[in-house]
C-alpha positions in Angstrom: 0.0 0.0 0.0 0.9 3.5 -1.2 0.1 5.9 1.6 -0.3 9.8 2.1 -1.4 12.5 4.0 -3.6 15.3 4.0 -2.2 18.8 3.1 -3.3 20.3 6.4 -1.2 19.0 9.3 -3.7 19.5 12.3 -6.1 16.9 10.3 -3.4 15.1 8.9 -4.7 11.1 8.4 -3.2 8.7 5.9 -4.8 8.1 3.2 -4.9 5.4 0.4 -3.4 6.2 -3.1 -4.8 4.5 -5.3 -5.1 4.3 -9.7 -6.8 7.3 -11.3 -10.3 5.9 -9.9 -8.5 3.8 -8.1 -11.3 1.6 -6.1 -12.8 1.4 -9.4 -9.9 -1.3 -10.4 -10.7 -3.6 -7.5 -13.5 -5.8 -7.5 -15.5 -7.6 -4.2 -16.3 -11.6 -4.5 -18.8 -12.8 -2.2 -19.9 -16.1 -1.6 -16.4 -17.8 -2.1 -16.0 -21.4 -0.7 -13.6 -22.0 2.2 -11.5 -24.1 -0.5 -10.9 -21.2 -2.6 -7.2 -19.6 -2.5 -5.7 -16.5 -3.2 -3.9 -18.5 -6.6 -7.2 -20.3 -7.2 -9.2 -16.3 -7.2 -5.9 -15.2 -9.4 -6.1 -17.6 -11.9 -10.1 -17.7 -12.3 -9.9 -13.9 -12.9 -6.6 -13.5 -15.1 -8.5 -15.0 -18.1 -10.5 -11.0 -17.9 -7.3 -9.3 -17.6 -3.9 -8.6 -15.5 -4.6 -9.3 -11.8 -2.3 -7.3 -9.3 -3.6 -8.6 -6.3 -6.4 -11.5 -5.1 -7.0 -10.9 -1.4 -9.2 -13.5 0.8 -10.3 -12.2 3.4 -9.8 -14.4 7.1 -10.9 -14.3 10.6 -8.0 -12.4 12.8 -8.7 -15.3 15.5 -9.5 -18.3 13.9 -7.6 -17.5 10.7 -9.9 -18.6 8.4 -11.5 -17.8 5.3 -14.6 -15.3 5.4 -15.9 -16.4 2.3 -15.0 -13.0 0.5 -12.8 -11.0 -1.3 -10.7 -8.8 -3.4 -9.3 -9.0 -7.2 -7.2 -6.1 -8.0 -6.9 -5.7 -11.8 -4.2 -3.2 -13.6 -6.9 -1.2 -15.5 -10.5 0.1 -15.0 -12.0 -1.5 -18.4 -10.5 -5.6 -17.3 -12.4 -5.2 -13.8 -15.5 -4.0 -15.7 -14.9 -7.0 -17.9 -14.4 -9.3 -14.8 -17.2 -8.3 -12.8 -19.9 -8.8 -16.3 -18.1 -12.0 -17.0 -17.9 -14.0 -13.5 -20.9 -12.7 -11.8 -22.9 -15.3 -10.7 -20.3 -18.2 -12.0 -19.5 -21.1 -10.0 -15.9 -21.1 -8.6 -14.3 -24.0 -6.4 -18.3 -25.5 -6.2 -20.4 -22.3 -5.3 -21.6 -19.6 -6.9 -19.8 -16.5 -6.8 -20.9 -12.6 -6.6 -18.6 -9.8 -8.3 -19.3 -6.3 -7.9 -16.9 -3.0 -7.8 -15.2 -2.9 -4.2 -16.7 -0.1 -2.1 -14.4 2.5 -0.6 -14.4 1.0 2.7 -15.9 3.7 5.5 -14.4 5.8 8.2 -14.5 4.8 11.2 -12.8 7.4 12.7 -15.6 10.0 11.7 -17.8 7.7 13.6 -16.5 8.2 16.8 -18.3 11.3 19.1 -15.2 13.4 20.2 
């Protein structure tokens, strides 16, 4: 991860850099079996296009899979190409949803002061 921080010091909180739309590029898939593997979600998706990253998500405690998550590819049109192609396909036995990742929220601007 790239990271930056805001121009004004007093508020100053890293941020994520990311592509020219950045979040755009990265796509969420739900519904993944606990079989599935980072190289199994890589290799499903590179057939749409140059994957930079597969990310599955796991429990902190028990370490295991989630059943979601992330394919980062290198441009906006092959995760738009992804996401049509491999939504609702069946990968390692279930059936997989794709959609654009979701800038994920603040949390910080949920806490009162």
């Amino acid at each position: 991860r790239r990271l930056a921080s805001t121009r004004n010091p007093a508020t100053a909180r890293p941020m994520l850099l990311t592509h020219s739309r950045g979040i755009a590029y990265k796509l969420f898939i739900g519904g993944l079996s606990q079989f599935a593997t980072e190289d199994s979600l890589a290799e499903a998706f590179s057939r749409y296009g140059q994957v930079i990253e597969a990310t599955i998500v796991t429990d902190k405690v028990t370490n295991r899979p989630k059943g979601f998550g992330f394919v980062k590819f290198a441009s906006e049109e092959e995760a738009h190409n992804a996401r049509d192609l491999m939504n609702g396909k069946v990968l390692n036995g279930r059936v997989i949803y794709v959609d654009v990742a979701k800038a994920k929220p603040d949390r910080a601007a949920d806490v009162l002061p």
